[in-house]
Short mmCIF file of the C-alpha atoms (twelve columns), coordinates in Angstrom:
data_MODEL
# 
_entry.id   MODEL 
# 
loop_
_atom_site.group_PDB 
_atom_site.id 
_atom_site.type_symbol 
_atom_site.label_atom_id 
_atom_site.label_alt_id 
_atom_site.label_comp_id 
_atom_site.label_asym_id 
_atom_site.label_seq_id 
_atom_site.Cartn_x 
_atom_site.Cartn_y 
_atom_site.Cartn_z 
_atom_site.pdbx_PDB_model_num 
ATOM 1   C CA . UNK A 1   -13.923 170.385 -87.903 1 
ATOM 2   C CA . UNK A 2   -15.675 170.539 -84.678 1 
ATOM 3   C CA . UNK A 3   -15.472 174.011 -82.829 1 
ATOM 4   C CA . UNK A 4   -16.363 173.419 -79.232 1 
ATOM 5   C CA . UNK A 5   -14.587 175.685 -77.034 1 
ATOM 6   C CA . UNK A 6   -14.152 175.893 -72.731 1 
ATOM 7   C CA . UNK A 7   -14.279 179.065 -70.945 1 
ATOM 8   C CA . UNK A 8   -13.635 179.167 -67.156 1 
ATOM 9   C CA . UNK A 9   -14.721 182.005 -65.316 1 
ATOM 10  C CA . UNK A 10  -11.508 184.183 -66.154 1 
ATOM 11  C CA . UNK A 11  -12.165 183.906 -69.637 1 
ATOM 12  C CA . UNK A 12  -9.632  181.442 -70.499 1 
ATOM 13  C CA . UNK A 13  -10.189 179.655 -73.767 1 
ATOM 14  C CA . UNK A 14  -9.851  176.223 -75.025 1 
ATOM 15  C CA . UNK A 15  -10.438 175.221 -78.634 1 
ATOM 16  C CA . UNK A 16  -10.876 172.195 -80.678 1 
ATOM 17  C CA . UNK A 17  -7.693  173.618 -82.758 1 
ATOM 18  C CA . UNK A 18  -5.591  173.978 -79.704 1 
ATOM 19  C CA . UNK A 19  -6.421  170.246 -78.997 1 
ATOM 20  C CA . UNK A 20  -5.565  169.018 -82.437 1 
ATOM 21  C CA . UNK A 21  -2.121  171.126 -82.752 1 
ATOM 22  C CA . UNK A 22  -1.231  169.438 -79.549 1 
ATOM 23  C CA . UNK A 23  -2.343  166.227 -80.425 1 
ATOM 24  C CA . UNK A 24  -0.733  166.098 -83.857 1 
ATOM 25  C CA . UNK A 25  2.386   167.743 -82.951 1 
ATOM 26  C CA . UNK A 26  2.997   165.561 -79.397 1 
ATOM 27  C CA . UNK A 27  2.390   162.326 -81.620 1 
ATOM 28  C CA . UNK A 28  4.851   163.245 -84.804 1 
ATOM 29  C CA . UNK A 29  7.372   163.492 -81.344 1 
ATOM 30  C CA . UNK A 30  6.389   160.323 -79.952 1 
ATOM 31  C CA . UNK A 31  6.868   158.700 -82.975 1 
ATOM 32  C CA . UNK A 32  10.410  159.181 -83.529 1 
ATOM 33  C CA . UNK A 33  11.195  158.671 -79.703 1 
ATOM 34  C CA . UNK A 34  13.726  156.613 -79.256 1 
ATOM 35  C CA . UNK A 35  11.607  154.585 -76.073 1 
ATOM 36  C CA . UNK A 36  8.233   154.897 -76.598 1 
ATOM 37  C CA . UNK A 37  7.988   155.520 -81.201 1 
ATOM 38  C CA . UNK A 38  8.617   151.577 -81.291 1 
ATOM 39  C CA . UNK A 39  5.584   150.902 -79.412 1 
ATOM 40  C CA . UNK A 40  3.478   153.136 -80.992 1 
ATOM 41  C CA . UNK A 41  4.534   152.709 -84.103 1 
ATOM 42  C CA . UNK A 42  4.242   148.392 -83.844 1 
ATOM 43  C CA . UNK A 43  0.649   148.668 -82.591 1 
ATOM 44  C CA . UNK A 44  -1.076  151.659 -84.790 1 
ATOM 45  C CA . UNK A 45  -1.554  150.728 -88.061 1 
ATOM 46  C CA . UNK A 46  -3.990  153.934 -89.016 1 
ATOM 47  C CA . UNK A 47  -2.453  156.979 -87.635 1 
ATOM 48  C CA . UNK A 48  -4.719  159.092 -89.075 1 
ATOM 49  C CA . UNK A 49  -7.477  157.315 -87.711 1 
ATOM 50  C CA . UNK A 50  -5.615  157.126 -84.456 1 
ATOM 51  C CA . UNK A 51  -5.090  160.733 -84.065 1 
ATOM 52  C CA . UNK A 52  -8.542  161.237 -84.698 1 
ATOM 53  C CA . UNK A 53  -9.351  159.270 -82.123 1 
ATOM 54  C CA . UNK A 54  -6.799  161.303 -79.809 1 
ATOM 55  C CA . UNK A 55  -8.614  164.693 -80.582 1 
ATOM 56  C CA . UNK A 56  -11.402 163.516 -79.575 1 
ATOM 57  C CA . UNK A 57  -10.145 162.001 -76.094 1 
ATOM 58  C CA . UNK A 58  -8.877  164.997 -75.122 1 
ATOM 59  C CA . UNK A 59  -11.505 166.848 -76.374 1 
ATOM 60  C CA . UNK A 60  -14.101 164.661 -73.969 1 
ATOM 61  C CA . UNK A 61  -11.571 165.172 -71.345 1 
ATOM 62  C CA . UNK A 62  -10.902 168.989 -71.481 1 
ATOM 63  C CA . UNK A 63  -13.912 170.060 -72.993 1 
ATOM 64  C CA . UNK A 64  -16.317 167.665 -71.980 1 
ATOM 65  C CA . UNK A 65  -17.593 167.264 -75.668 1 
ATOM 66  C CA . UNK A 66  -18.522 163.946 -75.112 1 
ATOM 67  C CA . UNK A 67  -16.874 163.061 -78.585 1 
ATOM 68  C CA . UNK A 68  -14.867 159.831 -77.427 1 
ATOM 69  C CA . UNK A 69  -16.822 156.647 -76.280 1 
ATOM 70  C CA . UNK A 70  -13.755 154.499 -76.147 1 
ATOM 71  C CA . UNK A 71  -11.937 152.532 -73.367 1 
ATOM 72  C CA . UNK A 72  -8.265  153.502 -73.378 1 
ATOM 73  C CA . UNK A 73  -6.868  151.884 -70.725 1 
ATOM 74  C CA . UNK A 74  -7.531  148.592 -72.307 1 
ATOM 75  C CA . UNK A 75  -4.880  148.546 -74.866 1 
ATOM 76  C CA . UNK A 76  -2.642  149.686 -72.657 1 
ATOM 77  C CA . UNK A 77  -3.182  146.698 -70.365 1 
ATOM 78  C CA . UNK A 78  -1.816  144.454 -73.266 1 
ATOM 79  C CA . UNK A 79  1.463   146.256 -74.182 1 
ATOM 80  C CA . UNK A 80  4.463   145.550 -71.775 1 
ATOM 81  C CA . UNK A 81  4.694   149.455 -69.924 1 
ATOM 82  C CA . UNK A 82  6.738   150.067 -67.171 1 
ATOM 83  C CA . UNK A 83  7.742   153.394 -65.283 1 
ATOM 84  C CA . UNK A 84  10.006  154.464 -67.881 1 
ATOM 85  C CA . UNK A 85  7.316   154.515 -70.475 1 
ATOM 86  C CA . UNK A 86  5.316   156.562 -68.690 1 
ATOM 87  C CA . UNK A 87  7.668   159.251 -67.776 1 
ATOM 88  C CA . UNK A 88  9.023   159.472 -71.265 1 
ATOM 89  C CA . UNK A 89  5.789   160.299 -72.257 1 
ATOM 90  C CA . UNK A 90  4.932   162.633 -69.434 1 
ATOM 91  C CA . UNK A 91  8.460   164.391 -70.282 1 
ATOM 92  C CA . UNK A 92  7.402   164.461 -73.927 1 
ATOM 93  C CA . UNK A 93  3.572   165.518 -73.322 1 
ATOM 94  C CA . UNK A 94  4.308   168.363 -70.808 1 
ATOM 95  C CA . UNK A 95  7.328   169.805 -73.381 1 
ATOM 96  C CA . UNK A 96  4.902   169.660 -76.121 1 
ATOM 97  C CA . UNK A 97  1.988   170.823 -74.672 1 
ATOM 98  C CA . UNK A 98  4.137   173.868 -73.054 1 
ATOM 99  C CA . UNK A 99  5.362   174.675 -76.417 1 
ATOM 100 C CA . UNK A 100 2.351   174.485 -78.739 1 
ATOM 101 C CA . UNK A 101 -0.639  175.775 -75.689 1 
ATOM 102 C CA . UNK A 102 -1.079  179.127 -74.533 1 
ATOM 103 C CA . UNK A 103 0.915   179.756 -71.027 1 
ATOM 104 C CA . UNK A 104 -2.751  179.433 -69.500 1 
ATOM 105 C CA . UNK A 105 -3.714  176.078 -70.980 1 
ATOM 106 C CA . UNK A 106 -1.040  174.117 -70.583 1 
ATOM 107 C CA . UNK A 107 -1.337  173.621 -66.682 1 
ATOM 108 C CA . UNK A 108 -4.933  172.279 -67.370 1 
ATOM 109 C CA . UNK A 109 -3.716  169.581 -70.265 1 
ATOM 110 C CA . UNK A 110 -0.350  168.081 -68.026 1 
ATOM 111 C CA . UNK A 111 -2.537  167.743 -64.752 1 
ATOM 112 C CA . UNK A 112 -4.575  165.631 -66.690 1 
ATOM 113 C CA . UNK A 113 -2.221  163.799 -68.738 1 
ATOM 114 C CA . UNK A 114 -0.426  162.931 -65.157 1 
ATOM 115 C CA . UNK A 115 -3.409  162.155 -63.514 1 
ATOM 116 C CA . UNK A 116 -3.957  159.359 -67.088 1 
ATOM 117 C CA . UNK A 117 -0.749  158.392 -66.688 1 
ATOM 118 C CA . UNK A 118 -0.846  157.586 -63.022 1 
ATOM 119 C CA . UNK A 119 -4.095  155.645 -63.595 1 
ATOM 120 C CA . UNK A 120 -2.403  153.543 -66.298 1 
ATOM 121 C CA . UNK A 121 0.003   152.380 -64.176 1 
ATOM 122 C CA . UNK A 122 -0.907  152.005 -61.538 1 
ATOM 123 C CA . UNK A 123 -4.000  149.608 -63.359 1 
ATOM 124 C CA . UNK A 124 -1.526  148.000 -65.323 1 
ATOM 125 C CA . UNK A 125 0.762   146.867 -61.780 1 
ATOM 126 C CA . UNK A 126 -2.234  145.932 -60.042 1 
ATOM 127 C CA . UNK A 127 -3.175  143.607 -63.329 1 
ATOM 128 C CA . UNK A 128 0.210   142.149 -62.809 1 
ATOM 129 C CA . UNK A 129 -0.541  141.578 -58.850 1 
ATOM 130 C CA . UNK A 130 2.080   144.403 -58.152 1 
ATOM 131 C CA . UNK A 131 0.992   147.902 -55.889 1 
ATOM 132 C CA . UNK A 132 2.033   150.878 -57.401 1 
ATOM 133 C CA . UNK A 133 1.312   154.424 -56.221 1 
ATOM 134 C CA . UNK A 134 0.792   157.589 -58.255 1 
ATOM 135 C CA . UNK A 135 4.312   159.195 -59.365 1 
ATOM 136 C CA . UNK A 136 3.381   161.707 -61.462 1 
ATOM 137 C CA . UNK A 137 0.584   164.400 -59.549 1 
ATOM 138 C CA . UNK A 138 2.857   165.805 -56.832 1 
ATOM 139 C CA . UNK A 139 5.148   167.484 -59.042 1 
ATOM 140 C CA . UNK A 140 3.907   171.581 -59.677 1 
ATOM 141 C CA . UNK A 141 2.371   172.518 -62.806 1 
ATOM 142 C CA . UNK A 142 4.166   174.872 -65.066 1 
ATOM 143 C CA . UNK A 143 3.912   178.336 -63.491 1 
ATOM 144 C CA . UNK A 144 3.188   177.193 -60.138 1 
ATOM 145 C CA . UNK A 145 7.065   176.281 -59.199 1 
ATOM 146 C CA . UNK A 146 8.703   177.295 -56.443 1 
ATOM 147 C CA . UNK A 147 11.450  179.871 -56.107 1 
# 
């Protein structure tokens, strides 16, 4: 196992195991989703291969390991998403990643899985000659709500 780690300059910490208890976890949910488990489960054939792949996106994304070399929006552009999609997998990434992360870690992991997620889309309308804007960024982080 790989055991790159990310400290900021309050100390916070970021492992390679935190990433792949996420991972594994937010995918055994997104396969028996009612929405989005059909489409995953039609297109990967290796999941164990796939979640491999998955650690090390978001290990190149948090912890700038440099592990993935892949292009992910491209297989996105050939599935049929629409808003829907997205938000159930927002909904199911930011539950998951709030459950399984330490309270400080899990702010850094949904800002970036919204920022993804906006990208996607908004790729995937203009691909379809449509204009979409980003949905998903506005919203606060955990821990940064209002009262």
């Amino acid at each position: 196992m790989v055991t790159a780690t990310q400290t900021d300059e309050r100390g916070t910490v970021i492992t390679e195991a935190m990433i792949e208890r996420l991972v594994h976890t937010f995918y055994a949910r997104v396969r028996r989703d009612d929405l989005i488990g059909p489409i995953f489960n039609r297109q990967v054939k290796d999941w164990a291969d796939h979640l491999a792949k998955l650690c090390a996106f978001w290990s190149s994304i948090i912890l700038h390991s440099g592990r993935y070399d892949g292009r992910p929006l491209r297989p996105h552009l050939m599935l049929a998403l629409e808003g829907q999609h997205f938000d159930r997998w927002l909904d199911l990434f930011e539950r998951t990643a709030s459950q399984t992360l330490p309270r400080y870690a899990a702010p850094l992991f949904i800002d970036s899985a919204r920022r993804i997620a906006d990208s996607f889309e908004m790729s995937i309308g203009t691909q379809r000659g449509q204009i979409r804007a980003a949905r998903h960024q506005a919203r606060p982080l955990p821990g940064q709500e209002s009262f």
